[in-house]
N, C-alpha and C positions, 0 to 999 in steps of 0.2 A: 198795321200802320196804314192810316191815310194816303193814296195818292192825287197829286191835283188831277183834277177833268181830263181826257185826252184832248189832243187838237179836232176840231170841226173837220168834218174832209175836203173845206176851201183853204185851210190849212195847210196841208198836207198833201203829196201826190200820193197815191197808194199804189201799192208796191204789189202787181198780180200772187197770191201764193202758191210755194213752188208745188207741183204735182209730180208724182213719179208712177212710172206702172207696177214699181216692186212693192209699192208702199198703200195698200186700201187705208179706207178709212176706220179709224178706230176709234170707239166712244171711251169715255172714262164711266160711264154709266152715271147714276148719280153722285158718287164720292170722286175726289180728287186723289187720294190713295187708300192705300191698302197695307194693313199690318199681316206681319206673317207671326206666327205662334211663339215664334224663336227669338224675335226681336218686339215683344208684345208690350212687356214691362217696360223695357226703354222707350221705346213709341210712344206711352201713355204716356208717361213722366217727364216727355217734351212736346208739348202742345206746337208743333209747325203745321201742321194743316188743320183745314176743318170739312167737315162732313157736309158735300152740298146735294141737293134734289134737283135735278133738271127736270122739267118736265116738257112733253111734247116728243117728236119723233130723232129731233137731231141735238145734238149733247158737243160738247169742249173734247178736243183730238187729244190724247197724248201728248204732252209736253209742249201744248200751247200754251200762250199768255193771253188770258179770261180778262174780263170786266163782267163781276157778276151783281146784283141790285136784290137783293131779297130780304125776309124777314126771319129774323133768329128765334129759333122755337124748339121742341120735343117733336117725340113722334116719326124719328126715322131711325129704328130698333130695326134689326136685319133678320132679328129671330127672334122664335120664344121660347127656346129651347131651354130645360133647367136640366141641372145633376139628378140624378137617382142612384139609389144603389145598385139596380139591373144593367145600368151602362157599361159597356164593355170597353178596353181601353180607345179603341176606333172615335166611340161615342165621347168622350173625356177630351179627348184630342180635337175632335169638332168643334165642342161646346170654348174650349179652351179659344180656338183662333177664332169662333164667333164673337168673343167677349172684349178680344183686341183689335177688331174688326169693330165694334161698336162703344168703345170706351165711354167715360162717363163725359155726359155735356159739360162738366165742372174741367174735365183734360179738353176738350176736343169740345169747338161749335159746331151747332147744325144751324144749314141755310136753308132756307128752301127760296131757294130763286125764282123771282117775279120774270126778271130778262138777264140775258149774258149776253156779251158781241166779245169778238175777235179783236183784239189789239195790235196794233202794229209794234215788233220787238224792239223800237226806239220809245217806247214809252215810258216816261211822263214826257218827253222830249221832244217836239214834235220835228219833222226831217226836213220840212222846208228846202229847198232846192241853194245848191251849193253855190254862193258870191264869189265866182274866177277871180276876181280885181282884187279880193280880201284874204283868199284861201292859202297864200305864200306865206303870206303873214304869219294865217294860225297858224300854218303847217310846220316853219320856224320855231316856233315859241312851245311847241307838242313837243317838236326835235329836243328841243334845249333838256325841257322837262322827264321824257325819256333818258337822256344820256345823262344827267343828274342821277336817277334810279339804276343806269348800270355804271355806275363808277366812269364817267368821265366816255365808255365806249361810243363815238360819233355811228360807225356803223351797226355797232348793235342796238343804238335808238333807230335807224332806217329800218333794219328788218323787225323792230319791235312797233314800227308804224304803219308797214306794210300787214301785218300780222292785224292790225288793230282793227283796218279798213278794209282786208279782205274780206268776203259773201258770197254766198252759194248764187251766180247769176241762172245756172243750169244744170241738169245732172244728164251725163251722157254717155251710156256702154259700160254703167256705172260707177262713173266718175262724176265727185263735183266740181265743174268748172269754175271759177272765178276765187272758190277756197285757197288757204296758205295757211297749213299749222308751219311752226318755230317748235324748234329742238335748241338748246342754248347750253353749250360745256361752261362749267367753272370749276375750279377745286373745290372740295369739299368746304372747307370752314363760309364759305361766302353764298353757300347755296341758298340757305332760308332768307339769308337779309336782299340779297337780289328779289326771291319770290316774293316776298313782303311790298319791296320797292314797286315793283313791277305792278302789283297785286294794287296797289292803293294808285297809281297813277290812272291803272287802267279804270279804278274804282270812280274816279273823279270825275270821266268823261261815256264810261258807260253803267246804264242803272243798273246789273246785277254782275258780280263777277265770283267767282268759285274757285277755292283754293285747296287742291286734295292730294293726298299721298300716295304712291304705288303700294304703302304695306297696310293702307287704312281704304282705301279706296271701294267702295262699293257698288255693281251693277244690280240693274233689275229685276233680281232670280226669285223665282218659287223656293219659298224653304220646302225639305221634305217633309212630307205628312201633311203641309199646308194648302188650303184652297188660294190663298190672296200672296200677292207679292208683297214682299219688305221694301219699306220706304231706301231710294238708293242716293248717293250723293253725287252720280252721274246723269237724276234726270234733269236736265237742263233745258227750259226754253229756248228759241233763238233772239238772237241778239244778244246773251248774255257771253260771258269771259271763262273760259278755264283754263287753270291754271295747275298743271300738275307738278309736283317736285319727288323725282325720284331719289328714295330714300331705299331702297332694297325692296324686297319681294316680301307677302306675307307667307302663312303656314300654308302648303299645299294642301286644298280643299275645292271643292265645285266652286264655292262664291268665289275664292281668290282667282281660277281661272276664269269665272265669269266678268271679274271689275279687269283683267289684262287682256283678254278679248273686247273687250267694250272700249276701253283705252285704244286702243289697235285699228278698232273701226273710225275711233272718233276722231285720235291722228292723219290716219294713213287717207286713201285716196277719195275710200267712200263717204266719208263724214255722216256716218246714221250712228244710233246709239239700239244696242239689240233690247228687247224686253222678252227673256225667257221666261215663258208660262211654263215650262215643264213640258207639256205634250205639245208645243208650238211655240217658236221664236218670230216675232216678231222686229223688225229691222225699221226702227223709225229715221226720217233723213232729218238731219239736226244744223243749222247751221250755228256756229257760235265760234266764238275768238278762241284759240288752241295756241297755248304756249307751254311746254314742256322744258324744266330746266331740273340741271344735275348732271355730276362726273362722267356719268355715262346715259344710255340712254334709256337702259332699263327696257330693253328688246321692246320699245316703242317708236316707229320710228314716225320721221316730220317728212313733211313736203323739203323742207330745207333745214338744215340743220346748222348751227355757229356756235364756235370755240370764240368766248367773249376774251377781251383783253379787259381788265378792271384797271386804270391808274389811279383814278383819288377817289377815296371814300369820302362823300359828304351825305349831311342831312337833306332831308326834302323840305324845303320852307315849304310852308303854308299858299295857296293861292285866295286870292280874292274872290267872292261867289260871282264878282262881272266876268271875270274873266274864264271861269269852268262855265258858265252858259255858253259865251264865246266858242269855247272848246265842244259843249255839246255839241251844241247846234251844226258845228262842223263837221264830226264824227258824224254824226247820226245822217247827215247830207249825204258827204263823202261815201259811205258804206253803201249807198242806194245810187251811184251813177255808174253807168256800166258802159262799159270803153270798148269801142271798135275800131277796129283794124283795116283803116280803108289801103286802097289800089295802091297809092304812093307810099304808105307806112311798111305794106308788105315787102314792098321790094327794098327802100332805105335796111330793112330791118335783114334781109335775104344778103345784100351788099355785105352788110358789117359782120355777115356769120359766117361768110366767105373768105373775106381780109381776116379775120378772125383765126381761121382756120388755116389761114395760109401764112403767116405770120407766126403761128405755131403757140399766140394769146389763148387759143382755145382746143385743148387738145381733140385728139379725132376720135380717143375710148371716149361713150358714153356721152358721142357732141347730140344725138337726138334728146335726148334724157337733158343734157347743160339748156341745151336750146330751151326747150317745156320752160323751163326755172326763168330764164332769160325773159321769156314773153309774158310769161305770170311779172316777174317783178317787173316788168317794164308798164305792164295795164297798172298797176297798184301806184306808181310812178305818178302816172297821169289822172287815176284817180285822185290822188291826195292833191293833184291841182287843180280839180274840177273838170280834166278836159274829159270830153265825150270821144277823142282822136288821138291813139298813140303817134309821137311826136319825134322826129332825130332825138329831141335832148331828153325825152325818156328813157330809151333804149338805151343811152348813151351812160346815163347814170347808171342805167341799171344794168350795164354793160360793167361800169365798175366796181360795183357792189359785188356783183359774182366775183370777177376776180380778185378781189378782195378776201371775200370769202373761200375761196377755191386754196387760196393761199394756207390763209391760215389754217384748212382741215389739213393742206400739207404739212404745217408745221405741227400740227398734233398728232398726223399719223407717225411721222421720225419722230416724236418724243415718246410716244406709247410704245414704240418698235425699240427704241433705247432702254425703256425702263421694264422691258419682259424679261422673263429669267429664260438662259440660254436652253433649246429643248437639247433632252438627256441622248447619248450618240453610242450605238454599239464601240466597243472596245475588243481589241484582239488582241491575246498574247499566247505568242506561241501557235498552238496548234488547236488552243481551246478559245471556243467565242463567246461572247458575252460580256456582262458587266463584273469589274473587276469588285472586288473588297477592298476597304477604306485600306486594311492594312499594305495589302496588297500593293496598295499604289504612295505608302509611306503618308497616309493620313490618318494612322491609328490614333495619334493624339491631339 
């Protein structure tokens, strides 16, 4: 599929890329992936990539987003290796993940690239700097549209906005700062049509989003026997949306513990996504939208987590295409201003965690841990209104959103504590200890 031009860089402010010291530089060589022996037939039989040639000393990282220019041709065969009957099964098995490694140009194109550049992860979009005077507006109108996809929840559109606009500003003692994955409880029967909801809003305002399951889910592993990794549903550029729905665990196997560690990283604090080669793990830093929903959380956990209340189910109208530019353009803005914490925000912000604390609004287990949450949602706060300066009436919102939230993990920890089955209790009678028999205790029938 065609996309339009990217913006000119008078256009656009560009965005430094983030560097890390855990993370070298990694080429994709000339192919953008790689089939593994095991996954060979299905690979071919879905034409999703194509075979490109970079030439020159530097080549497209690992789960970048490309702009490549070249011409479609023959000619990049990786072997020439054929069967014999001397082959031993070693040789069979080579030849075998050479041939899904090289599938026919009729499955799979070859490029050989003239020029590639680096795209910025709002593309086709261009980021253009965020209009304060207009940004309540959209931000309003996001709202509405959010809480429409979770059944009427005003706060769970907040932290599904926050979620949207959050970005990796820095990574540091390996942690990325300025990140916020969403962990999102509902009952079972409402899980897929929330992820669906969710999944299309977020579709509207950002160009890629990915929708995957804990029991289908797949990381970047080496099949055994194989030289190339299997195409994964975890490799994600940044700037793109994932969206996981836990639906249970699959069969215990390396790949399944691979796609739940890779999930784990990609939630939890460090936001990289691993690429096992087998004799080396590779740990790439990934920034993208993380939204995790389901009954439980499927031993993944979130920066924050919310037990959604659902009141009224409705459809999603349709919006106009003025108004998703509108919406892009704002996102893609929003996502790129990065919020400091000057002299006076510090101490407003120090004040309120204090009354806070002393008032007994915020309890004293686990208040350095509340805090963290507090100041993340409060920048995301002022992001979504373009300010460059956390504000009183940042902190202030996002003073009520936690407790909001705080609440209601309360009311789901007493409803899960209510609906456990009582644990089984020694029993003594007499002189003998232990567990009695059914009859024993007049439950023979």
């Amino acid at each position: 599929q065609a996309l339009p031009p990217p913006p000119s860089t008078s256009q656009a402010t560009k965005r430094p890329r983030e560097e890390s010291d855990e993370q070298p530089p990694q080429k994709c060589g000339g192919n953008a992936f790689a089939y593994s022996s095991g996954a060979a037939a299905k690979a071919v039989a879905t034409p999703t990539g194509v075979l490109v040639r970079v030439y020159g000393d530097d080549g497209p990282r690992l789960n970048e987003l490309v702009e490549i220019v070249g011409v479609v041709g023959g000619g990049l065969a990786t072997t020439g290796l054929e069967v014999t009957d001397e082959d031993d099964a070693f040789d069979r098995q080579r030849l075998e993940d050479e041939q899904a490694w090289d599938p026919p140009a009729s499955k799979v194109a070859r490029l050989h690239a003239l020029s590639w550049r680096r795209l910025d992860p709002s593309h086709p979009v261009p980021p253009g700097v965020l209009d304060s005077s207009t940004a309540d507006s959209i931000r309003i109108a996001l709202l509405e549209r959010l809480a429409m996809a979770l059944d009427g929840d005003s706060v769970g559109a907040e932290y599904a906005l926050c979620a949207l606009l959050a970005s990796v500003d820095k990574r540091k003692d390996g942690r990325a700062v300025g990140a916020l994955s969403l962990g999102m409880f509902c009952d079972a029967p409402h899980v897929d049509r929330v992820a669906q909801n969710l999944a299309r809003v977020f579709g509207e305002v950002l160009p890629r989003v990915i929708t995957v399951k804990t029991s289908t889910a797949s990381a970047p592993l080496r099949s055994p026997g194989s030289e190339r990794l299997a195409m994964s549903s975890l490799q994600i550029c940044d700037g793109s949306a994932l969206i996981t729905v836990v639906d249970g665990q699959a069969p215990a196997s390396p790949a399944a513990a691979a796609a739940t560690s890779a999930l784990r990283q990609l939630y939890g604090s460090q936001k990289q996504i691993p690429f096992n080669f087998g004799f080396s793990e590779v740990k790439v830093p990934c920034d993208v939208v993380s939204v995790r929903i389901g009954v439980t959380d499927g031993s993944i956990e979130c920066d924050v987590d919310l037990p959604l209340k659902l009141s009224q189910q409705s459809s999603l109208p349709d919006v106009s295409e003025s108004t998703l530019a509108i919406m892009r353009q704002y996102v893609a803005a929003a996502r790129r201003v990065i919020v400091d914490i000057d002299e006076e925000g510090a101490s407003g912000l120090e004040d309120q965690f204090v009354a806070a604390r002393a008032t007994g609004r915020l309890p004293s287990r686990d208040a350095e841990g509340r805090l963290h949450q507090w100041v993340s949602v409060s920048k995301l706060k002022a992001r979504a209104l373009g300010s460059v300066n956390m504000n009183p009436p940042h902190y202030n919102d996002a003073f009520d959103l936690e407790e909001a939230r705080a609440n209601r993990l309360k009311e789901r920890t007493k409803l899960m504590r209510a609906m456990a089955p009582p644990s089984p209790r020694n029993v003594q009678h007499g002189f003998r200890s232990g567990f009695l028999s059914a009859k024993e205790v007049g439950l023979a029938d």
